[in-house]
C-alpha positions in Angstrom: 152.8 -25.3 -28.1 154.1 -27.0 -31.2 152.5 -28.1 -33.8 153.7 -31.5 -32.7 151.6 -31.5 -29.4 148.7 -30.7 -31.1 148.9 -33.2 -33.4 149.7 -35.6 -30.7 147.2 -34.8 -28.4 144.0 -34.8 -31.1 145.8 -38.1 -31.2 145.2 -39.8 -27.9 141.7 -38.1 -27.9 140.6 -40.2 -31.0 142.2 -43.8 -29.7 140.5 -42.5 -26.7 137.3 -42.5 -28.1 138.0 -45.7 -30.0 139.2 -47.4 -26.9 136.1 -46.8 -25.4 133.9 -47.9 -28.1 132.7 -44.5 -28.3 133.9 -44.2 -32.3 132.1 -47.2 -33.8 134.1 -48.9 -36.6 137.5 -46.8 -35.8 140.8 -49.2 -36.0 143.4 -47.4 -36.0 144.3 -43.3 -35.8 147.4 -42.1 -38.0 148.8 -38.9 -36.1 151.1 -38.7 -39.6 150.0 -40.5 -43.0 151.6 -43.3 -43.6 153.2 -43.7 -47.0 151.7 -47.2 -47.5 149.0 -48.4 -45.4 148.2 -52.3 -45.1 144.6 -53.3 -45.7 144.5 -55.1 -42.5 144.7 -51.4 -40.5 140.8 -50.9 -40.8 139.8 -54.2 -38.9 142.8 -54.4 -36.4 140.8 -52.6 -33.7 137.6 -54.8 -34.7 136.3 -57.9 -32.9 137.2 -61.7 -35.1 134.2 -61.6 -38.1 133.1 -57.8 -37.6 132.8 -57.3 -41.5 133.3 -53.3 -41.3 136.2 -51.1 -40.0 137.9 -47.6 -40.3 141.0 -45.5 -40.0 141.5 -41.6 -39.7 144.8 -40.1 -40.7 145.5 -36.3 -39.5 146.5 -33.6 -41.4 147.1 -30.3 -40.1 146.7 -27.8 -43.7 146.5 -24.2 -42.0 147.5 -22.2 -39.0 147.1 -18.9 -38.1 147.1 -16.6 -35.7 145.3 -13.4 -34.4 145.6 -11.0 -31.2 142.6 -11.5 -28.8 141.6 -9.6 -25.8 141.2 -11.7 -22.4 140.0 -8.7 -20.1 142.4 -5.5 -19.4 144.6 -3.8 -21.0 147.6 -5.7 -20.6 146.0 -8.9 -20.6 145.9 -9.7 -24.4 146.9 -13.1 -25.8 146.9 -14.4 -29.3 144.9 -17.6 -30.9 146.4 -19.9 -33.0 144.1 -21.6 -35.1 145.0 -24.6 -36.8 142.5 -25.9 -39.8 142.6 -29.9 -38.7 141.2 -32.6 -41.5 140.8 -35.6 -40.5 141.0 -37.9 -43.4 138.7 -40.9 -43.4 138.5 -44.6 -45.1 135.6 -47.3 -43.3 135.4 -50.3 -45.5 132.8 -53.2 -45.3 133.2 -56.6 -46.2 130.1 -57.1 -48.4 128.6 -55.9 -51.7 125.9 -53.7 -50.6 126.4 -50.5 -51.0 123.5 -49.5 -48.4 125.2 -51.6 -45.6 128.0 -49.5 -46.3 126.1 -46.3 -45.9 124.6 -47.0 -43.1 127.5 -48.6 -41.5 129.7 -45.3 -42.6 127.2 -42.7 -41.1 127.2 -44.9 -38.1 130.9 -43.9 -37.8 130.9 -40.5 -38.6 127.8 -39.9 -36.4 130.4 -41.2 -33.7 133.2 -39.5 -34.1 131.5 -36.3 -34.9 129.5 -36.7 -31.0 133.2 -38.0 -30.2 134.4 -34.3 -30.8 131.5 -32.8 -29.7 132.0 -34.4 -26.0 135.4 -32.5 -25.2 135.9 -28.9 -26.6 139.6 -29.4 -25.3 140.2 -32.7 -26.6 141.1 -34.1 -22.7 143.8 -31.6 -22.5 141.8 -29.9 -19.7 143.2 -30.3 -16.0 142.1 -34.1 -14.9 139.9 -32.1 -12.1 137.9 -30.3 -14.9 137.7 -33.6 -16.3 140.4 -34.0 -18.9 141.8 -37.4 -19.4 144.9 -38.9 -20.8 148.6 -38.3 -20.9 147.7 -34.4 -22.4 145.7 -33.9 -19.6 146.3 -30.9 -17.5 148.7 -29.5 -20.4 145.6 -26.7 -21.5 147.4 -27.8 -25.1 144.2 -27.4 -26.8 141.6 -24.0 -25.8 138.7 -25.6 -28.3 137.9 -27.5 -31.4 135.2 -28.5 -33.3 133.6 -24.7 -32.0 134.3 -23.0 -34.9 136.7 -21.3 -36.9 138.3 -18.8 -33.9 137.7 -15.4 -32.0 135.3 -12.7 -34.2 134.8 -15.0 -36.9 131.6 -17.0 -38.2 131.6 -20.1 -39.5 130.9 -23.8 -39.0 132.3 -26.1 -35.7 132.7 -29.2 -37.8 132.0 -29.8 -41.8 132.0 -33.2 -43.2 131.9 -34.2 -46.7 132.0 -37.9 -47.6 131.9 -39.7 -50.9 129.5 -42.0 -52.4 130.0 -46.1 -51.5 132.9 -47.4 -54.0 132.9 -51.0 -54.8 136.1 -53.0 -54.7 135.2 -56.4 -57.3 132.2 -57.3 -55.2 133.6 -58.0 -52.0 134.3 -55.0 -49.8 133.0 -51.2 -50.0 134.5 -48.3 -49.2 133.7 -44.7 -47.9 135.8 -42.1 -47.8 135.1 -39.0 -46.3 136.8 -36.0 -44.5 135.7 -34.0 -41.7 137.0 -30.9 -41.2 137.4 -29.1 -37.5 139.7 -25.5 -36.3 141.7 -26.2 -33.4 142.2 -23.6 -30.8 145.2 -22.8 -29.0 145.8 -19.6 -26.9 149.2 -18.4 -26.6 150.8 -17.1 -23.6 152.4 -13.8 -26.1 
C-alpha cells in the first residue's frame, strides 16, 4: 500500500473516534499539516460555549521494512513499519493552568484508549468488525502494538509539554504521541 493509504486511513480512524465522541476535545484531524492553521480549528468540532478543544496533525517520520516468516517455506512476507507521530495542540479558554491539565490528559487518555480499541485502525473486513470507507482493505496489520516483528519496545509513547499561557485567556498543551504502524506486504 502507499504511504498515502496509510495516512488516509489512520485518518478516518481518528474522525472516527471524534465523531463518536470517543476522543474528548478532538476538532479537527490534519492527514497533512497545514501551513497555517486558523485558531478557530480546535473548537470547530466543539459544542457552542465548550471552553476547550484540540487538533492532531499526522506525520509519518520513518518506514522500514524487514522479511518475516508467516508459516512455510515459501510463505514469507515482509513488514513495513511506519514510525507515525501524531502531533497534538488542546487549548482551553481560561487561565488555569490545572483546568488545562486536566482537561489535556482527559484527551490524551482518549485517544490513547481510541488506538488501543482497533489494532487495525477499522481497516479490518466489516465482518471482523472493521468500520469505515478502509474497511475490508487489510491496509493496516497493527499499530499502537509496538515497534514490529522480533523487536522490543513500547506500543504507544507520549510526551507532552507543560500548560503555556497565552496573555491570560487561553492555555495550551502540546504534546506528541508516538505509535509504529504495521503493514504486511504481499512480496
Amino acid at each position: 500500500m502507499p504511504r498515502v493509504d496509510v495516512i488516509s486511513a489512520i485518518a478516518s480512524y481518528l474522525e472516527a473516534g471524534m465523531d463518536q465522541g470517543k476522543i474528548p476535545s478532538l476538532s479537527t484531524v490534519y492527514p497533512y499539516p497545514p501551513k497555517i492553521t486558523k485558531g478557530t480549528a480546535l473548537y470547530e468540532g466543539q459544542p457552542p460555549g465548550s471552553p476547550d478543544g484540540s487538533v492532531i496533525y499526522l506525520y509519518l517520520s520513518g518506514q522500514a521494512e524487514t522479511r518475516i516468516s508467516t508459516g512455510g517455506q515459501h510463505s514469507g512476507r515482509k513488514a513495513r513499519t511506519y514510525k507515525l507521530s501524531l502531533i497534538c495542540y488542546y487549548r482551553w479558554v481560561g487561565s488555569k493552568s490545572e483546568d488545562a491539565g486536566l482537561g489535556s490528559n482527559q484527551f490524551i487518555d482518549g485517544l490513547t484508549a481510541w488506538i488501543q480499541a482497533d489494532r487495525n485502525a477499522g481497516t479490518e473486513a466489516a465482518a471482523l468488525g472493521g468500520f469505515g470507507p478502509y474497511a475490508g482493505t487489510g491496509t493496516i496489520f497493527s499499530w499502537g502494538e509496538g515497534p514490529g516483528p522480533d523487536l522490543a519496545g513500547p506500543d504507544i509513547t507520549v510526551n507532552s509539554m507543560f500548560p503555556r499561557d497565552f496573555g491570560g485567556q487561553i492555555m495550551q498543551v502540546f504534546s506528541i504521541v508516538e505509535v509504529d504502524v504495521i503493514e504486511i506486504l504481499a512480496t
